[in-house]
PQR file of N, CA, C, O and H, with PARSE charges and radii, in Angstrom:
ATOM      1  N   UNK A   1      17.337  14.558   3.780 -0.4000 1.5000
ATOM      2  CA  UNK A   1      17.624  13.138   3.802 -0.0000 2.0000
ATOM      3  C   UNK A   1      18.942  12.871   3.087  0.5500 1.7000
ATOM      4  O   UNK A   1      19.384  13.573   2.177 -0.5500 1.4000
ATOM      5  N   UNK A   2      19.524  11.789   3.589 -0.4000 1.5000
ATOM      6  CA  UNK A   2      20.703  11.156   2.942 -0.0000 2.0000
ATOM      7  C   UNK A   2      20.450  10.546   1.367  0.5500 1.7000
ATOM      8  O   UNK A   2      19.591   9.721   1.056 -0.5500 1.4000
ATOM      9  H   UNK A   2      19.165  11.219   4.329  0.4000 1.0000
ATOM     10  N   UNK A   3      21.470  11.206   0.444 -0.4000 1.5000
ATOM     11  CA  UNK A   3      21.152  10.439  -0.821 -0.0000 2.0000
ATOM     12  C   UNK A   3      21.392   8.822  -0.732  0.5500 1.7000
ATOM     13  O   UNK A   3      21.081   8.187  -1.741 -0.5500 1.4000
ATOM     14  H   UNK A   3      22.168  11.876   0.696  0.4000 1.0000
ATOM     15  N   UNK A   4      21.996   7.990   0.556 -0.4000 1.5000
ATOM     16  CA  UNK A   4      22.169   6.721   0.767 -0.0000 2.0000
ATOM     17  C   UNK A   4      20.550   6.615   1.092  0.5500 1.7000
ATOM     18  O   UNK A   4      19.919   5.977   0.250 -0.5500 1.4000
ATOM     19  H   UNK A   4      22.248   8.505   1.375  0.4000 1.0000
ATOM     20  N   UNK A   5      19.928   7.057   2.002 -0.4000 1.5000
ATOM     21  CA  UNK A   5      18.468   6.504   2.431 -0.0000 2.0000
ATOM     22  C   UNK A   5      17.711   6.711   1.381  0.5500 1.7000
ATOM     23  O   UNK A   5      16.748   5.951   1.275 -0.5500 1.4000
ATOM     24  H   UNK A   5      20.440   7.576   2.687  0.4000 1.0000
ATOM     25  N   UNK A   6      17.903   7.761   0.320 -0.4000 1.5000
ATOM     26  CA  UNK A   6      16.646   7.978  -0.568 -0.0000 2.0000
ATOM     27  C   UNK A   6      17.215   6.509  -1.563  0.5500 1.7000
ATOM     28  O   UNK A   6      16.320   5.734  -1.902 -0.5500 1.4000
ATOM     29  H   UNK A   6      18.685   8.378   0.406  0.4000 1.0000
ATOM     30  N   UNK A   7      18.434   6.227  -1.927 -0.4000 1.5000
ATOM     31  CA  UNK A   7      18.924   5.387  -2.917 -0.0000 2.0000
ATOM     32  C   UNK A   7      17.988   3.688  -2.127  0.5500 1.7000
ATOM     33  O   UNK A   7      17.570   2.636  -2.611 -0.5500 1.4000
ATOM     34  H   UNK A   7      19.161   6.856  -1.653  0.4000 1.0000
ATOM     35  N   UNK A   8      18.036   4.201  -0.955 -0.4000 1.5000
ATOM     36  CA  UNK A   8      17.521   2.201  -0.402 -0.0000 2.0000
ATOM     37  C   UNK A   8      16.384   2.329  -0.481  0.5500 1.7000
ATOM     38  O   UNK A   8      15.752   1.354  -0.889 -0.5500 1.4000
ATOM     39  H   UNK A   8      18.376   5.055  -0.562  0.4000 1.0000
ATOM     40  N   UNK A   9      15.627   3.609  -0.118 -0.4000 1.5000
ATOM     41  CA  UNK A   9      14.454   3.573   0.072 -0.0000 2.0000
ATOM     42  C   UNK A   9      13.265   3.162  -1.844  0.5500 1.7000
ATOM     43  O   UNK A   9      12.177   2.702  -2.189 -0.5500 1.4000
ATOM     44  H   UNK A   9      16.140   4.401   0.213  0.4000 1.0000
ATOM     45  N   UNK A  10      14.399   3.695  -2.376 -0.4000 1.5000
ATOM     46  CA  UNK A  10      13.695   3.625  -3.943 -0.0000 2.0000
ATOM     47  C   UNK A  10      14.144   1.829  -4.482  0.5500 1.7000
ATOM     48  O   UNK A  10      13.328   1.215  -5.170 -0.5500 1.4000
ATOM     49  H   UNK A  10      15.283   4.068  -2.096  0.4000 1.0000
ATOM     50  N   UNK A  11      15.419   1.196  -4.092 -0.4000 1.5000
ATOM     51  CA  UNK A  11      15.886   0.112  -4.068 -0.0000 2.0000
ATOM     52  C   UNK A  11      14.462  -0.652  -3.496  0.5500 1.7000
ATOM     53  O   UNK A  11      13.636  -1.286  -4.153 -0.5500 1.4000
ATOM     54  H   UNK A  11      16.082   1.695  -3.533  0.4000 1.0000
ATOM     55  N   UNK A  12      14.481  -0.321  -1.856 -0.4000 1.5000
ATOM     56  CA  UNK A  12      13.535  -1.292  -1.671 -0.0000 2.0000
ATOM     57  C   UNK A  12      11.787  -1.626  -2.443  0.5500 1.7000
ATOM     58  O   UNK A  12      11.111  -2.642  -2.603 -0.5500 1.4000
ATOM     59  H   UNK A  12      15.152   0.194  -1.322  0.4000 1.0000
ATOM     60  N   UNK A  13      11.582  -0.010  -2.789 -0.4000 1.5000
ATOM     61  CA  UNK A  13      10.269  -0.267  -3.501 -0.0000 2.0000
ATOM     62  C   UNK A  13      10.186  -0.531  -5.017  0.5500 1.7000
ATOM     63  O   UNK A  13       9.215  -0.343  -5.750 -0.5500 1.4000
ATOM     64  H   UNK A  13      12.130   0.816  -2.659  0.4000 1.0000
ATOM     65  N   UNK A  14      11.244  -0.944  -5.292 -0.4000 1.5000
ATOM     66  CA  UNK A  14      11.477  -0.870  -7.057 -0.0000 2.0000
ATOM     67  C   UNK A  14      10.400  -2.161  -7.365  0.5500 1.7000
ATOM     68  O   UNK A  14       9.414  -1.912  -8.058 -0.5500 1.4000
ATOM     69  H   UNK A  14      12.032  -1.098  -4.696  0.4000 1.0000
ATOM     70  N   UNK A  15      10.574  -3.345  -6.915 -0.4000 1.5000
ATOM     71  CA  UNK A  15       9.846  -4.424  -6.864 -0.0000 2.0000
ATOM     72  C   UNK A  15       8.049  -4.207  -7.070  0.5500 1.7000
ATOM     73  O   UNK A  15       7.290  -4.170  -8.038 -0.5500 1.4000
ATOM     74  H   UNK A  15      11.375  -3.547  -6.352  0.4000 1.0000
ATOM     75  N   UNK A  16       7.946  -4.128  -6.003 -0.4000 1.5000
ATOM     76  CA  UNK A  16       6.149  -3.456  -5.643 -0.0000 2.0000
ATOM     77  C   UNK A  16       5.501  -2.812  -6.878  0.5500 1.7000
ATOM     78  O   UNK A  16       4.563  -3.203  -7.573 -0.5500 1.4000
ATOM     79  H   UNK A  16       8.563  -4.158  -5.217  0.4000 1.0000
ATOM     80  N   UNK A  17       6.766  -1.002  -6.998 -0.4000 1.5000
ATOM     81  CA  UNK A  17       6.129  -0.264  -8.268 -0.0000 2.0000
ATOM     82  C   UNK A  17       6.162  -0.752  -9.323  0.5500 1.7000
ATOM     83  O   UNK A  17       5.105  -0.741  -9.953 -0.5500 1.4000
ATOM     84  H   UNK A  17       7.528  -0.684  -6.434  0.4000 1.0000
ATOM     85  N   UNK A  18       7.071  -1.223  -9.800 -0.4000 1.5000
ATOM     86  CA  UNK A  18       7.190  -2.040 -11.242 -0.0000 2.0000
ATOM     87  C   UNK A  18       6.216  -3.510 -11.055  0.5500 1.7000
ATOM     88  O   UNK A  18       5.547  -3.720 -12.067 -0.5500 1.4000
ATOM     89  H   UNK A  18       7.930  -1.233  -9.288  0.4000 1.0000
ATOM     90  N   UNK A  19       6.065  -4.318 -10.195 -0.4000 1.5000
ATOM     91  CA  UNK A  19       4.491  -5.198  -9.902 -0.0000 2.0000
ATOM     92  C   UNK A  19       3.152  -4.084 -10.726  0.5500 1.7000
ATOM     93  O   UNK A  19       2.637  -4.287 -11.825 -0.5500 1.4000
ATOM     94  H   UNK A  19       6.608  -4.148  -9.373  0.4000 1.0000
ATOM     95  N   UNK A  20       2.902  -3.085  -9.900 -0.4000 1.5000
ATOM     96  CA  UNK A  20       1.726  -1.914 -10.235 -0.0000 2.0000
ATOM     97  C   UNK A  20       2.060  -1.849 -11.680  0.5500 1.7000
ATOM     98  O   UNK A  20       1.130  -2.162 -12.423 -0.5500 1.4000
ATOM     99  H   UNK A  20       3.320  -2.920  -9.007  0.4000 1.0000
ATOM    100  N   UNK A  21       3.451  -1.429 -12.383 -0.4000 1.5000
ATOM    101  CA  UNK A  21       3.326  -0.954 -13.374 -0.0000 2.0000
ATOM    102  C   UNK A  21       2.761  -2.299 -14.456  0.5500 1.7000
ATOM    103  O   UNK A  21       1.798  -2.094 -15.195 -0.5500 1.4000
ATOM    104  H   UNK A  21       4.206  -1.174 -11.779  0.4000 1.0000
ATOM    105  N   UNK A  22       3.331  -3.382 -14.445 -0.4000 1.5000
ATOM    106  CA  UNK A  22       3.084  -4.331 -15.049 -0.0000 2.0000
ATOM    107  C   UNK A  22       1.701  -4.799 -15.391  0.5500 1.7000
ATOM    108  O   UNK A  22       1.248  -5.241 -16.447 -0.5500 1.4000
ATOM    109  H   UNK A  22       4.113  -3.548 -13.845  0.4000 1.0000
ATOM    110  N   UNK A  23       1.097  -4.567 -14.113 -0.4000 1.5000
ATOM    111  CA  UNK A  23      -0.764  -4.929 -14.073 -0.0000 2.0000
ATOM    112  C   UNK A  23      -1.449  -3.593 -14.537  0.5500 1.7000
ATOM    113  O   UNK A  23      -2.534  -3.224 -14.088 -0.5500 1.4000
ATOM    114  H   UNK A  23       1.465  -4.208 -13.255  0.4000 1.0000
ATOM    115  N   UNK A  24      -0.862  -3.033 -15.297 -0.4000 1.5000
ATOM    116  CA  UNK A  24      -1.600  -1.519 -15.949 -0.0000 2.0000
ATOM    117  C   UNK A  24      -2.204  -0.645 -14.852  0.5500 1.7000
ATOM    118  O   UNK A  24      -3.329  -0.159 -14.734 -0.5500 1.4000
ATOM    119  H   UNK A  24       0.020  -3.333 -15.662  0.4000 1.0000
ATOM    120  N   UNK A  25      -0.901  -0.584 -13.938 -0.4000 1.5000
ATOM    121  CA  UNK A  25      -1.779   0.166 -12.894 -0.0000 2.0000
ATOM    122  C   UNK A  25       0.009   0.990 -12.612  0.5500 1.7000
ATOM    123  O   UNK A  25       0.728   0.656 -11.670 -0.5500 1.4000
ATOM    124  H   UNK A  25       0.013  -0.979 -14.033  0.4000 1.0000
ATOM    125  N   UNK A  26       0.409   2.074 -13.666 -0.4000 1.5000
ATOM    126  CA  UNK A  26       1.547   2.513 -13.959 -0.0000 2.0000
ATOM    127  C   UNK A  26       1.167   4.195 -13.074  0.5500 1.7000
ATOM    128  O   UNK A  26       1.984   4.861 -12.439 -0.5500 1.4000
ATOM    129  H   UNK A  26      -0.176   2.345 -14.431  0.4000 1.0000
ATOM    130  N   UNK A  27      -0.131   4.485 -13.286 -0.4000 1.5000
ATOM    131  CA  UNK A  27      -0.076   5.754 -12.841 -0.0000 2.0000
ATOM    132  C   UNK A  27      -0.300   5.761 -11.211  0.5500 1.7000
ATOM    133  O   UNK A  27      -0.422   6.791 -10.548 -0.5500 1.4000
ATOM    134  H   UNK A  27      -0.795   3.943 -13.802  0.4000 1.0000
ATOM    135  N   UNK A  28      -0.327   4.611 -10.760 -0.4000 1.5000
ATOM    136  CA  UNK A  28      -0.081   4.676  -8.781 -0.0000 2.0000
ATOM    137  C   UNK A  28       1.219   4.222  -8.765  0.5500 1.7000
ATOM    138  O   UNK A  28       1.414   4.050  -7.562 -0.5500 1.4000
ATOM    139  H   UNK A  28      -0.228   3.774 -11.299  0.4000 1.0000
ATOM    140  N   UNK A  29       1.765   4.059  -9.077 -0.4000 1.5000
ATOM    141  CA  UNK A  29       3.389   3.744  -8.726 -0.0000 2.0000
ATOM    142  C   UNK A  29       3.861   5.668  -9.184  0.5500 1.7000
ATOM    143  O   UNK A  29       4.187   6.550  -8.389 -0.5500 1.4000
ATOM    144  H   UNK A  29       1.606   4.200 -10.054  0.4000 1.0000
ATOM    145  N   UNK A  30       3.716   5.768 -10.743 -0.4000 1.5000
ATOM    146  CA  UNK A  30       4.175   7.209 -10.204 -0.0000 2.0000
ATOM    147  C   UNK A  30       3.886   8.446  -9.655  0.5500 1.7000
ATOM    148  O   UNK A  30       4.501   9.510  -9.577 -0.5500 1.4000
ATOM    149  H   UNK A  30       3.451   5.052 -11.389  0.4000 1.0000
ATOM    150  N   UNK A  31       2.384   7.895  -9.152 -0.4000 1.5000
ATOM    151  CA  UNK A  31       1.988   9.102  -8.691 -0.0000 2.0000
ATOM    152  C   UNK A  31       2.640   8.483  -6.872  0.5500 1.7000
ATOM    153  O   UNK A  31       3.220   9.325  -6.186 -0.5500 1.4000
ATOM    154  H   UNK A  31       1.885   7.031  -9.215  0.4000 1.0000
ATOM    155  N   UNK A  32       2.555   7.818  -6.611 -0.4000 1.5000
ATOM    156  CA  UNK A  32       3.501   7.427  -5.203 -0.0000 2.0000
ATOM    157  C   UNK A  32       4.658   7.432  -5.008  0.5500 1.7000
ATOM    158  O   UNK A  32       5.083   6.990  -3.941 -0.5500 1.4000
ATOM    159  H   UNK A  32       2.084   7.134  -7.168  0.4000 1.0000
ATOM    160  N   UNK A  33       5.812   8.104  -6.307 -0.4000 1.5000
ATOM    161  CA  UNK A  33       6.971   7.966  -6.605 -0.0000 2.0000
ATOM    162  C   UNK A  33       7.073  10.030  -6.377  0.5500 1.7000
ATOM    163  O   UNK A  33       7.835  10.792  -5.782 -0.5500 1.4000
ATOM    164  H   UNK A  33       5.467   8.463  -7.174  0.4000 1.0000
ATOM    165  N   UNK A  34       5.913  10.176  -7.184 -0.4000 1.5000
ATOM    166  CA  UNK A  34       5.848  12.173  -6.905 -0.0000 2.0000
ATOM    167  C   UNK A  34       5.277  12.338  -5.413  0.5500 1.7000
ATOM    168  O   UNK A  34       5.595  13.415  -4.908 -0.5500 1.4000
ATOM    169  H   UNK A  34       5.294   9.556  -7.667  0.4000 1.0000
ATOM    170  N   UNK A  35       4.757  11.774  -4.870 -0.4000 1.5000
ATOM    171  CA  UNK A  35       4.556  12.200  -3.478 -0.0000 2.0000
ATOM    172  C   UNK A  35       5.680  11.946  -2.622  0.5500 1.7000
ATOM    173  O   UNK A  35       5.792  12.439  -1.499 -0.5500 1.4000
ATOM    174  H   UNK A  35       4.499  10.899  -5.280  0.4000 1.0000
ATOM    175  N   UNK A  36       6.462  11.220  -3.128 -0.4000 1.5000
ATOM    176  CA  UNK A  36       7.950  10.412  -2.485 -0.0000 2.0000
ATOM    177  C   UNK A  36       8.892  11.444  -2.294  0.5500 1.7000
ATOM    178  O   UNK A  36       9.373  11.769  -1.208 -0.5500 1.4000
ATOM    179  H   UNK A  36       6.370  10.820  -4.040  0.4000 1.0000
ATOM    180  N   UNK A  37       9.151  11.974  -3.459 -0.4000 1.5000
ATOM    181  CA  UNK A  37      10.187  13.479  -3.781 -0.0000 2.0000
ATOM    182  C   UNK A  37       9.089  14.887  -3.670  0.5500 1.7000
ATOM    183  O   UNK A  37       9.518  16.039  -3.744 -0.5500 1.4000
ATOM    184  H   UNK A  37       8.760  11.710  -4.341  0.4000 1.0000
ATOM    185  N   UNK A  38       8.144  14.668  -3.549 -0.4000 1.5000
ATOM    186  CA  UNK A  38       7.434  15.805  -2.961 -0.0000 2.0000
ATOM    187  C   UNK A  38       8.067  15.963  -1.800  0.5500 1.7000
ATOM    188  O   UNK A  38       8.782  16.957  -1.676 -0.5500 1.4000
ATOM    189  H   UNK A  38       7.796  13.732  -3.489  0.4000 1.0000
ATOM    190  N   UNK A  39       7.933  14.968  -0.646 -0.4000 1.5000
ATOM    191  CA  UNK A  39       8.346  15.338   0.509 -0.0000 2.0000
ATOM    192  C   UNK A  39       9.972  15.182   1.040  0.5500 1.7000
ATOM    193  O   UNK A  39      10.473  15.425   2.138 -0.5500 1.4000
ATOM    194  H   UNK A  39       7.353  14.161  -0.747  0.4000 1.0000
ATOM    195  N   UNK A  40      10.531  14.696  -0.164 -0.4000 1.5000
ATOM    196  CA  UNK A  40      11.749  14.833   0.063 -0.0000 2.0000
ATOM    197  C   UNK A  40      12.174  16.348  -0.215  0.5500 1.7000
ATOM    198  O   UNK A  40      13.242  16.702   0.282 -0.5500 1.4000
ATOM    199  H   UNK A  40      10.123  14.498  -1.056  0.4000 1.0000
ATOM    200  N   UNK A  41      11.795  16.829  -0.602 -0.4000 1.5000
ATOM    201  CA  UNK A  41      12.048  18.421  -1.633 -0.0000 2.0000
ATOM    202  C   UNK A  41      11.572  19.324  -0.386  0.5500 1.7000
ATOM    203  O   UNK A  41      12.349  20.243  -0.125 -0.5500 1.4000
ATOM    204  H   UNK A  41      10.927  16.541  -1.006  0.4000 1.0000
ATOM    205  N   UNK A  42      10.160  19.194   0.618 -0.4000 1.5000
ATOM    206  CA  UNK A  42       9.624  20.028   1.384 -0.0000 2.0000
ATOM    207  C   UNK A  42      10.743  19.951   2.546  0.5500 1.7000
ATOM    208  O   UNK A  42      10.999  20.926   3.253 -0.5500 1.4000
ATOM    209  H   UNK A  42       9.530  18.447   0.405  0.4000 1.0000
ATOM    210  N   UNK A  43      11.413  18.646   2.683 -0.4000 1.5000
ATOM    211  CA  UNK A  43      12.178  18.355   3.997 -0.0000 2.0000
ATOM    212  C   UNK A  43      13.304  19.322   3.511  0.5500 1.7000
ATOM    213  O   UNK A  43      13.732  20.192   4.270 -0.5500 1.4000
ATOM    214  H   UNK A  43      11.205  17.854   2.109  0.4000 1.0000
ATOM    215  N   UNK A  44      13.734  19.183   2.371 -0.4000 1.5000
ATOM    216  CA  UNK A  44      14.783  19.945   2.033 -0.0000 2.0000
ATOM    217  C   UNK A  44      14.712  21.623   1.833  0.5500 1.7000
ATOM    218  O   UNK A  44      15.609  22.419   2.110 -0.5500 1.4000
ATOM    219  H   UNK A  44      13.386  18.476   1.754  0.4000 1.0000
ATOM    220  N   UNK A  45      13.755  21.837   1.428 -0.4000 1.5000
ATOM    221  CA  UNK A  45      13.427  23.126   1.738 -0.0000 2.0000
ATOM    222  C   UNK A  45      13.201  23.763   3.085  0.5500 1.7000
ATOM    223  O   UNK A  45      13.460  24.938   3.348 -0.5500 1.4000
ATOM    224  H   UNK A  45      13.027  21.190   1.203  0.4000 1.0000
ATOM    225  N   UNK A  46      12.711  22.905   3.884 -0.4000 1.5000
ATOM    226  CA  UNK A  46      12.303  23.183   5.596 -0.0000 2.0000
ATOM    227  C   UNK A  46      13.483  23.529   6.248  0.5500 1.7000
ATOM    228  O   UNK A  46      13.389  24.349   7.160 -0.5500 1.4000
ATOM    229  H   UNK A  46      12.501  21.950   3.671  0.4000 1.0000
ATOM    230  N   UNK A  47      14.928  22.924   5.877 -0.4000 1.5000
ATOM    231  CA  UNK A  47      16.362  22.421   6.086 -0.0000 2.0000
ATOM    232  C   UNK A  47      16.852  23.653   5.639  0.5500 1.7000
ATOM    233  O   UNK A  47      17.166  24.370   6.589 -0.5500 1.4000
ATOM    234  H   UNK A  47      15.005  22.258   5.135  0.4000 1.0000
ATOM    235  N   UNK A  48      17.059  24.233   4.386 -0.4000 1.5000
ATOM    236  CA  UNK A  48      17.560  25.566   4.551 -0.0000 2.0000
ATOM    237  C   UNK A  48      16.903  26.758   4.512  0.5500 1.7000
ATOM    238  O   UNK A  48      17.468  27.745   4.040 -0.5500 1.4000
ATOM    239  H   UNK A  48      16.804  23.650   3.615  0.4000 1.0000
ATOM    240  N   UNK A  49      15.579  26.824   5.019 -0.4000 1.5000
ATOM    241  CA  UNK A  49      15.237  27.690   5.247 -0.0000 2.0000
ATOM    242  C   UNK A  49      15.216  27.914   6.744  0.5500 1.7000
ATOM    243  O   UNK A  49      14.733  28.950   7.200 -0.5500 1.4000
ATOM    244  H   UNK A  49      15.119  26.022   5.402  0.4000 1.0000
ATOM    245  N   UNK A  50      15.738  26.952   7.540 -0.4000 1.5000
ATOM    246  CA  UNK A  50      16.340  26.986   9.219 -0.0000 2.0000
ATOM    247  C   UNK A  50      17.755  27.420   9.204  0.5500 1.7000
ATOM    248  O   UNK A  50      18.181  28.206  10.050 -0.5500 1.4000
ATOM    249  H   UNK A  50      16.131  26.110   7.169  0.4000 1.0000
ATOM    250  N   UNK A  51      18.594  26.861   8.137 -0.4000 1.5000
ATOM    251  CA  UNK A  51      19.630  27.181   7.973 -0.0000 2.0000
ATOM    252  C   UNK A  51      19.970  29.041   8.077  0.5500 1.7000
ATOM    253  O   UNK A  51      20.575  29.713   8.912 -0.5500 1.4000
ATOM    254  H   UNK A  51      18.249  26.223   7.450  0.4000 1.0000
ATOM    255  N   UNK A  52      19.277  29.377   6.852 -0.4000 1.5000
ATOM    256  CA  UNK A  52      19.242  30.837   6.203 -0.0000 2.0000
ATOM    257  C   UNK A  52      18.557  31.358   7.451  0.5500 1.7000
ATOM    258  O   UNK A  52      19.245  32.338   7.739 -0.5500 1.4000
ATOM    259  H   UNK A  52      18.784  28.831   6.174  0.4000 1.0000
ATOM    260  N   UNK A  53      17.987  31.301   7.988 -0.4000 1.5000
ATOM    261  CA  UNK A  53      16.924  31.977   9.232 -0.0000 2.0000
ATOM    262  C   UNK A  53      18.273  32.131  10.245  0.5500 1.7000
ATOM    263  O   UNK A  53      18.561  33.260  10.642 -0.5500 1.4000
ATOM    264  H   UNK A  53      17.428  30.505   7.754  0.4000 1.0000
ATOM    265  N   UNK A  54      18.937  31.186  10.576 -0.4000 1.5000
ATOM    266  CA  UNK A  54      19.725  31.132  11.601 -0.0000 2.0000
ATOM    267  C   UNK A  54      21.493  32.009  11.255  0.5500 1.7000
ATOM    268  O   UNK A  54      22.159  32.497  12.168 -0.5500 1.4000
ATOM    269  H   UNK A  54      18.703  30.269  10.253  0.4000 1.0000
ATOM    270  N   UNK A  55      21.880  32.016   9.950 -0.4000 1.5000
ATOM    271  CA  UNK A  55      22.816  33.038   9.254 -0.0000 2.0000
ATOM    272  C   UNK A  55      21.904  34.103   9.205  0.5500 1.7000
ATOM    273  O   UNK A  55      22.585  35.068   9.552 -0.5500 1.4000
ATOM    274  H   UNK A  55      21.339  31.620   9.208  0.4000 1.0000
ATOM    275  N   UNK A  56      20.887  34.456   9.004 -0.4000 1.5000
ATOM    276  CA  UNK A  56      20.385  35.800   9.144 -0.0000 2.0000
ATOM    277  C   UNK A  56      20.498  36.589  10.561  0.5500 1.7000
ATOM    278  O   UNK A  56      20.730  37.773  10.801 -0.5500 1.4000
ATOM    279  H   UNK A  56      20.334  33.672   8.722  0.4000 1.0000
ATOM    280  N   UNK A  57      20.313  35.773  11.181 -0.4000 1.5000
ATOM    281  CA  UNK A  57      19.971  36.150  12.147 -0.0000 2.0000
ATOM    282  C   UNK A  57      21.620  36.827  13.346  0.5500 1.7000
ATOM    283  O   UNK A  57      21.783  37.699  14.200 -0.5500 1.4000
ATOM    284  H   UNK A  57      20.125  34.810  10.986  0.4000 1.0000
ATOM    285  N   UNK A  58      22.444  35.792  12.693 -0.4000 1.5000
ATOM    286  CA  UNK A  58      23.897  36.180  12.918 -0.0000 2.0000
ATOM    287  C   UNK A  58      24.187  37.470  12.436  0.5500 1.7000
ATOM    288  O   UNK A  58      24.440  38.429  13.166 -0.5500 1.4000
ATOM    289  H   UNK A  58      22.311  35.083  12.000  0.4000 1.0000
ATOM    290  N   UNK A  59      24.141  37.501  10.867 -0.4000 1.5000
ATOM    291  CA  UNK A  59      24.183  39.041  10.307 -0.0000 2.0000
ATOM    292  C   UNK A  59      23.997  40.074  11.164  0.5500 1.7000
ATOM    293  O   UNK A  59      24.889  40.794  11.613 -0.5500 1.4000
ATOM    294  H   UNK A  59      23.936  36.722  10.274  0.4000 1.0000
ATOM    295  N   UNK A  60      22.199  40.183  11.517 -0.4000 1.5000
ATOM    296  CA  UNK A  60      21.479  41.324  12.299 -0.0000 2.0000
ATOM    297  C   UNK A  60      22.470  41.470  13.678  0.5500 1.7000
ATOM    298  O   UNK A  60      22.951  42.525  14.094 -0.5500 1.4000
ATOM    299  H   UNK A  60      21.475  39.597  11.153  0.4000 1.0000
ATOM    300  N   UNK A  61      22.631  40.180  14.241 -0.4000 1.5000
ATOM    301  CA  UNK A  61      23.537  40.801  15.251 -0.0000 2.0000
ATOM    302  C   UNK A  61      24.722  41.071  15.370  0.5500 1.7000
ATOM    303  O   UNK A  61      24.998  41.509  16.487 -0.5500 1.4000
ATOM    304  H   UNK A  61      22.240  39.323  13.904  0.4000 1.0000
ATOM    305  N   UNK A  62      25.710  40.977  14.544 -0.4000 1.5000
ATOM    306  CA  UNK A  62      26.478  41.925  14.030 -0.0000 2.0000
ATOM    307  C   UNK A  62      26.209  43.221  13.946  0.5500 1.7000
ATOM    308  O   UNK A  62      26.599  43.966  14.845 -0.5500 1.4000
ATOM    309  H   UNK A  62      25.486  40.621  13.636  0.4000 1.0000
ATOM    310  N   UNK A  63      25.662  43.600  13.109 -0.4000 1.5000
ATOM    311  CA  UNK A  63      24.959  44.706  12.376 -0.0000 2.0000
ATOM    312  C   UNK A  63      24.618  45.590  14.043  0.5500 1.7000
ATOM    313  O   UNK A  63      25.310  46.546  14.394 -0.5500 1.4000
ATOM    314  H   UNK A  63      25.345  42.994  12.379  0.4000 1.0000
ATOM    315  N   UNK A  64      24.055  45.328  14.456 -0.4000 1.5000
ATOM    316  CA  UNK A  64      23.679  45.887  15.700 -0.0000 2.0000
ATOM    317  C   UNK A  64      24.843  46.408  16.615  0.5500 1.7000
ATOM    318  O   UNK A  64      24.889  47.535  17.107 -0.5500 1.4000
ATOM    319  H   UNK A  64      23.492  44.552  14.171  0.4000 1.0000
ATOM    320  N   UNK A  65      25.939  45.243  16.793 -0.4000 1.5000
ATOM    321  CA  UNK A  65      27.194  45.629  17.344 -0.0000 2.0000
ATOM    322  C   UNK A  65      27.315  46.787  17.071  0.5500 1.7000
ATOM    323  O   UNK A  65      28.321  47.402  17.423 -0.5500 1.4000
ATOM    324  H   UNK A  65      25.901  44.327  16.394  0.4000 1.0000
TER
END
């Protein structure tokens, strides 16, 4: 993801979580804030590990040449 979409996407929910945090209800805002960058982190991992798969794979055929 774009650090512009993650920056709006946390912009737009700042409101909501800090609402939760205020009514003593602090640990669902951050536990919905770690599932947030959970899957930002898996997308990003998914991303170069297609990357690296696909330079590997260049290598081997070289290598073969």
């Amino acid at each position: 993801m774009k650090v512009s979409h993650i920056l709006l996407i946390l912009i737009v929910f700042a409101w909501p979580l800090n609402y939760l945090y205020q009514r003593q209800l602090g640990a669902i805002s951050f536990l919905l804030l770690a599932i947030f960058f959970l899957v930002i982190s898996i997308k990003e991992t998914k991303r170069l590990k297609g990357q690296n798969n696909s330079g590997d794979s260049k290598t081997n055929r070289e290598k073969i040449k």
